[in-house]
N, C-alpha and C positions, 0 to 999 in steps of 0.2 A: 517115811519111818513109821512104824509099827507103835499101835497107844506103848505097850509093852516097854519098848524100848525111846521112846519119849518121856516113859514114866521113870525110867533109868537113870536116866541122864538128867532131865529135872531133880531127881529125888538126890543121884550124888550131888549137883550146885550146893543142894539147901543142907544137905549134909557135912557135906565140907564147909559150909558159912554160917553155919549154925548149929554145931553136933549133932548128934542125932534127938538129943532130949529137944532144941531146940525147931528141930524142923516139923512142919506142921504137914499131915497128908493135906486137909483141907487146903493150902495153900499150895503144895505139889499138884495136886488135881486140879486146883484153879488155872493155873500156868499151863497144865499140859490139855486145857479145855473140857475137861468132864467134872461129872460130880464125885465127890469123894467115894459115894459108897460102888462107883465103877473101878476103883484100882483093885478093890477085892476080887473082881473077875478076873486080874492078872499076878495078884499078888495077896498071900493068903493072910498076912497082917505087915506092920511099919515095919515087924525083925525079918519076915523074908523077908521084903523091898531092901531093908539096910544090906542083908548077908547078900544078896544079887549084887548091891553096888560095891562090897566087897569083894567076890567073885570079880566082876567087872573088872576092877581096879587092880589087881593081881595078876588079869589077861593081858592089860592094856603094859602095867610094870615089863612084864615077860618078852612082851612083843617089843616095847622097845630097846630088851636090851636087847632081844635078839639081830636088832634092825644095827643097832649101835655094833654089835660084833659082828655083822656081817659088810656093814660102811666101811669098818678097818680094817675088816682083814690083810689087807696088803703091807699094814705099816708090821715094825718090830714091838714083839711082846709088849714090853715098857709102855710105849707109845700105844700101844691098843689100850690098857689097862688105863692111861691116860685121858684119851678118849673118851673112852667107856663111863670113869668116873665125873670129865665134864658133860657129858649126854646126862646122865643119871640126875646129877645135883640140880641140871637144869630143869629137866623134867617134875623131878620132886617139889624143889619150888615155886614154879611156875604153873604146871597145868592144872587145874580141875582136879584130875585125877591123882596128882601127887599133892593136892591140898588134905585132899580125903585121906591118901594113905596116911599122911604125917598123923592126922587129926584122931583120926580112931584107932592108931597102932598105939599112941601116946594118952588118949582120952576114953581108950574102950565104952562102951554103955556098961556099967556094974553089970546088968543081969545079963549081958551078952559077953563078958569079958574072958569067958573060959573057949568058949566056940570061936572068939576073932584071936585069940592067942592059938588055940590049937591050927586054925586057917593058915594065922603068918609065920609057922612053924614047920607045913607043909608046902607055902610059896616061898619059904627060905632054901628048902631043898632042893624045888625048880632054880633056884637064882645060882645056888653053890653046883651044879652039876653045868651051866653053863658056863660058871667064872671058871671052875676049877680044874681043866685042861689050861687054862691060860698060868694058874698060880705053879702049876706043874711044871710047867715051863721055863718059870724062872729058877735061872742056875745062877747060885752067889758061894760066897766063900763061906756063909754061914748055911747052905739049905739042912747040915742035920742038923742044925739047934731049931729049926721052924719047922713045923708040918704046914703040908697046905691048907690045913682047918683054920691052924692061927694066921694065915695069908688070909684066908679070907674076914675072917673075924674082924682084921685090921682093916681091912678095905671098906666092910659095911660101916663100922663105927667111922672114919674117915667122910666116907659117902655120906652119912645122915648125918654129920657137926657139918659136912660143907651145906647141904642143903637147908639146914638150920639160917648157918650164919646170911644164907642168899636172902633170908624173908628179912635178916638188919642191916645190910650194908647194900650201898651203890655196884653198879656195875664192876666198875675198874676194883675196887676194892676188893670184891668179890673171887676176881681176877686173880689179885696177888695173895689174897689166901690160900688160891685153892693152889695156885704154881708153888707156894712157899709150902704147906701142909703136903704136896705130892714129892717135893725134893727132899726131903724130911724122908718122908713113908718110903721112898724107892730106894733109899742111899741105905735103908735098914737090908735089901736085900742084894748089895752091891759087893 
């Protein structure tokens, strides 16, 4: 692996375990074996390094829904969308990568908070042009009282309370929220 990209992936850890106020280069260049002032030869100060692991983290998002909607393709709408939603929530509370998203979409750094809101603003638009063939899709007896903006709307705010609740409750638990909160959300489109 590439300093470059050790310095990545080190830098998202300490960022997602520490904010960003909280993570030290000194202490990212420790871990990834060089001296501090060698990350400057791949990154031009801490806010590139952050906005890379933001970028990152928005690729890695993208890729797994894509990965998640192309695992289901085979099932019925409902049941993809289902899917899709448990892939996501697990991803978000469990990996690295979905530590980081939670952590700086909800903790921005004040003086970066306009450039990581306009970022998840345009990775919002990557996410709604992949869900929203599938929101199209759903035929209920109410589709004119919904657009598929507010399909999706519900789904994201759905997605990040289940991801939330995965970081307070046990497995099984976790389970019977997300099956209780989807029979809920689907029966709106029934």
């Amino acid at each position: 692996m590439k300093t470059s990209e050790q310095l990545l992936h080190t830098a998202l850890q300490h960022f997602a375990e520490h904010s960003y106020e909280g993570a030290s280069l000194a202490r990212i260049a420790d871990e990834v074996g060089i001296k501090k002032a060698s990350i400057y030869n791949h990154y031009q100060n801490k806010d590139a390094l952050f906005f890379s692991a933001v970028e990152y983290v928005y690729e890695a998002y993208l890729n797994y829904l894509k990965h998640s909607l192309e695992d289901n393709k085979s099932l019925p709408t409902e049941d993809r969308l289902y899917m899709i939603l448990e892939d996501l929530s697990h991803y978000l509370s469990t990996e690295t990568e979905g530590k980081f998203y939670f952590h700086f979409i909800l903790f921005p750094p004040p003086a970066l908070e306009k450039n990581v809101h306009a970022q998840f603003l345009q990775f919002e638009k990557e996410c709604d042009k992949l869900l929203a063939p599938l929101f199209q899709t759903l035929h209920n007896k109410h589709a004119h009282q919904t657009t598929v903006r507010e399909r999706l709307d519900a789904f994201y705010c759905l997605l990040d309370g289940l991801a939330t609740q995965m970081s307070y409750y046990d497995k099984e638990t976790c389970n019977r929220k997300r099956q209780s909160s989807w029979k809920h959300f689907i029966a709106g489109f029934m």
